[in-house]
N, C-alpha and C positions, 0 to 999 in steps of 0.2 A: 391294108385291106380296105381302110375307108375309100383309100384316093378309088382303086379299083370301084369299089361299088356307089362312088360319087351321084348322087341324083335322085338314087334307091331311097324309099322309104325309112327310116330310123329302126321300124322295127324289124325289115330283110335286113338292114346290115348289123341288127344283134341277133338274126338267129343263125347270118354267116358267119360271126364270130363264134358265136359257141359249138358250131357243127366242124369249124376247120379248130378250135381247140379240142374238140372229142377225140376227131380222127387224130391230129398229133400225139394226143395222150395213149391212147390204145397204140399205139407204135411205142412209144415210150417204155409204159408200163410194164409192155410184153416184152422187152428187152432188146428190141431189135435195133438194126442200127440207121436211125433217122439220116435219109440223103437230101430231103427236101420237097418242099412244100411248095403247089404253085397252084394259082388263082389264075382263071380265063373269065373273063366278063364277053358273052357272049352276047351281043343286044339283038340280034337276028332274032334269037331264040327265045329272048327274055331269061337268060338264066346266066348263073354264074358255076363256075367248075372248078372244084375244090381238088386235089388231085396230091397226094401224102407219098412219095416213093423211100422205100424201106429195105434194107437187107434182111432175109433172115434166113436161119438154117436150123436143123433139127436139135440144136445147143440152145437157142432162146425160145422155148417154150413155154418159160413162166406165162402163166394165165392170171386174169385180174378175178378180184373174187367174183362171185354169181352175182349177186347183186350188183355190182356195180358196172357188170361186163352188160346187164337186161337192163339198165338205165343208158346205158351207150348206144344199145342197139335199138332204143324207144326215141332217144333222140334220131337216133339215122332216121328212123322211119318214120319221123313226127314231123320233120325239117326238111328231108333231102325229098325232092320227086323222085329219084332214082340212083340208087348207088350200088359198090360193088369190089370187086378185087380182081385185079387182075396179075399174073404173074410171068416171068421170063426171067427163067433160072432162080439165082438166088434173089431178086431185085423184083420186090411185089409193089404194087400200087392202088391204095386203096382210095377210092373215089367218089364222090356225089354231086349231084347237078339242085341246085337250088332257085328255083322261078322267083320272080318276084313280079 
């Protein structure tokens, strides 16, 4: 993730770190089955694209406790300019765009 966000400020490239650890963990936690994680440095844009692709099915529902699921989604929305989920079939993608 460094090399990607090479040039970036110290402190965009620790709130990319903890925004692409959040999104990993909420895949994790919830049981699903993690396919991969990929980083787009976009400099056109000024942003980088964090982007979590995940199986899941109505079998991994576990849910993370309240609390911790309203500190997840305080990060998404403290950090990300813009994020989201998007799905095709079983294989969801949850994603965020972070400026610097």
């Amino acid at each position: 993730m460094r090399d990607v966000m090479r040039g970036c400020r110290e402190a965009v490239v620790v709130d990319a770190v903890l925004l692409a650890d959040e999104l990993v963990t909420d895949v994790l936690r919830a049981g699903s089955g993690l396919r991969g994680v990929w980083l787009t440095r976009e400099n056109d844009q000024g942003q980088l694209s964090i982007e979590v692709d995940y199986l899941t099915d109505a079998a991994s529902t576990a849910s993370r406790p309240d609390e911790e699921a309203w500190v997840g989604r305080w990060l998404l929305e403290r950090l990300a300019g813009v994020w989201g989920v998007r799905a095709t079939g079983p294989v969801h993608t949850t994603w965020a765009r972070l400026r610097w």
